[in-house]
C-alpha positions in Angstrom: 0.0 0.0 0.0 1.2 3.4 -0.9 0.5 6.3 1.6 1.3 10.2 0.6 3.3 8.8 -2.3 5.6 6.7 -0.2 5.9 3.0 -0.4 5.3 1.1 2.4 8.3 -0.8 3.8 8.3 -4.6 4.3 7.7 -6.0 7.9 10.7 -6.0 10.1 12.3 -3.2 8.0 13.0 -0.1 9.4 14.1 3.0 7.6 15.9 4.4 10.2 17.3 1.7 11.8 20.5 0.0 11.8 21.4 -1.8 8.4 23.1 -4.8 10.4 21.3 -6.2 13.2 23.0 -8.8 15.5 22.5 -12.3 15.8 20.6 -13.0 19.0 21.6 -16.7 18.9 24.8 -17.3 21.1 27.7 -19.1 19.9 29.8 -21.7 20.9 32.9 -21.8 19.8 33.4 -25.3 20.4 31.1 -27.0 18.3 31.3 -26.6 14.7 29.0 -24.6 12.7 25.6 -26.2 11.2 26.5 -25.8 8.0 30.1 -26.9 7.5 31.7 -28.8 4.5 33.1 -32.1 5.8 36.1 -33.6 3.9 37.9 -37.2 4.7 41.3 -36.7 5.2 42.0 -40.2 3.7 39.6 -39.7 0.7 41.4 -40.4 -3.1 41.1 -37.7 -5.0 38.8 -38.2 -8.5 40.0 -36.7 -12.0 37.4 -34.4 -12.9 35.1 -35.2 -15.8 35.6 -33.8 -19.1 32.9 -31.6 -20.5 32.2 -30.8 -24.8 31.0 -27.2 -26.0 28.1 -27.0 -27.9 28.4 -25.8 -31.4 26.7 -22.3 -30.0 28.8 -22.0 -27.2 31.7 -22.5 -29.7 30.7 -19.9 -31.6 30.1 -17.3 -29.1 33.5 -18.0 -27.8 35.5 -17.7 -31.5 36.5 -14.0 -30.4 37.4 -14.5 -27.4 40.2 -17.8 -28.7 41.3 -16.1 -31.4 42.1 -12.9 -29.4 44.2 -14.8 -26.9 45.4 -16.7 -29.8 46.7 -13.9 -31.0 48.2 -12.7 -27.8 49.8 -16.3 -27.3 51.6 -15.6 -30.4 53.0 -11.9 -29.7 54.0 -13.2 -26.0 56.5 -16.2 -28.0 57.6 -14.3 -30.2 59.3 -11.8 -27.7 60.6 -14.8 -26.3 57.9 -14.5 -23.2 55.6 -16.7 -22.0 52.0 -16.0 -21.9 50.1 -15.7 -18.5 47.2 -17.3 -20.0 47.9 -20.5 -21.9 44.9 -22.8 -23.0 46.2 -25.1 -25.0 48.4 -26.2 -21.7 47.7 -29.7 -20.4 47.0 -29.0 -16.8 46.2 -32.1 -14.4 42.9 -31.1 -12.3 41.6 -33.1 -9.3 38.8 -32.9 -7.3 40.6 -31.5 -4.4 43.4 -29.9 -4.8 43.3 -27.3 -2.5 43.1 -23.6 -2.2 45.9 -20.5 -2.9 47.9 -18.6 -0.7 49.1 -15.7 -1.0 47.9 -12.7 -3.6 47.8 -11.3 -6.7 51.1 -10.8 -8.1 52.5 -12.5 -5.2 52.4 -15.9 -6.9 50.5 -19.1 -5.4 50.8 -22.3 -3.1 47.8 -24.6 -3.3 47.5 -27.4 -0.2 45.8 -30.3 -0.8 43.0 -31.8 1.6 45.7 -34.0 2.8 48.2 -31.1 3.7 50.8 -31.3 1.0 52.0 -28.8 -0.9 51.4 -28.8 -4.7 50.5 -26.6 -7.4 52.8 -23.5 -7.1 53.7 -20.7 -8.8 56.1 -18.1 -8.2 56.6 -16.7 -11.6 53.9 -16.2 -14.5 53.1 -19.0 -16.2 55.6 -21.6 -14.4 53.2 -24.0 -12.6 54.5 -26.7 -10.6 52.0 -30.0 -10.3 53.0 -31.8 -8.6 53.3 -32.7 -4.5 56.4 -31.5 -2.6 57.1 -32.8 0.6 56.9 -29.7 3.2 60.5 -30.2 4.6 61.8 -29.8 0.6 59.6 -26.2 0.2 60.9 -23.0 1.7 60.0 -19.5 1.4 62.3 -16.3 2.4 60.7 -12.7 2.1 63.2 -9.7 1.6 62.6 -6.7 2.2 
């Protein structure tokens, strides 16, 4: 319902209240949360299936391929390699972890099972595959 040309604010909404209200629920901390992801620590990890384009989607994404194609081919010639190489073989699994650090910074990805694998220090140098944690070591200078 609108009243003197203003609409009419759903319940529980205040327009001059707080935008955040607290959580009048207390929390332990601990228990888990609810709604947690749960991973075995002795699960095998799965290669990921593969997945086809449609002739649409192929299509659509011409200009985009040939662009990087294009780039690909400027970034070799000046002896560089490019940042962004699709036609790289890369190895994924189903869990392989997240990265640390930041952009620029370069990567390390930890598995689920607490190895190190997957990182990068440099632009387009990736390392696969696991290294033992006593072999990998890091030193900041500044």
């Amino acid at each position: 319902m609108v009243e003197n040309g203003i609409p009419e604010q759903p319940k529980g909404v205040s327009r001059n209240g707080p935008r955040a209200q607290t959580n009048s629920h207390s929390v332990d901390p601990g228990q888990l949360p609810v709604l947690t992801w749960e991973h075995k620590l002795s699960n095998i990890g799965y290669d990921l299936p593969s997945f086809r384009l449609t002739w649409r989607e192929s299509f659509q994404l011409a200009g985009l391929g040939l662009r990087l194609g294009r780039h690909i081919l400027e970034e070799t010639s000046k002896g560089r390699t490019a940042v962004i190489d699709p036609m790289k073989k890369r190895i994924a699994k189903s869990g392989q972890g997240v990265p640390l650090g930041g952009i620029g910074a370069g990567s390390i990805g930890r598995s689920y099972k607490g190895d190190f694998q997957r990182w990068q220090l440099f632009p387009g140098t990736c390392e696969d595959k696991p290294v033992l944690a006593n072999q990998f070591s890091v030193s900041l200078i500044f």
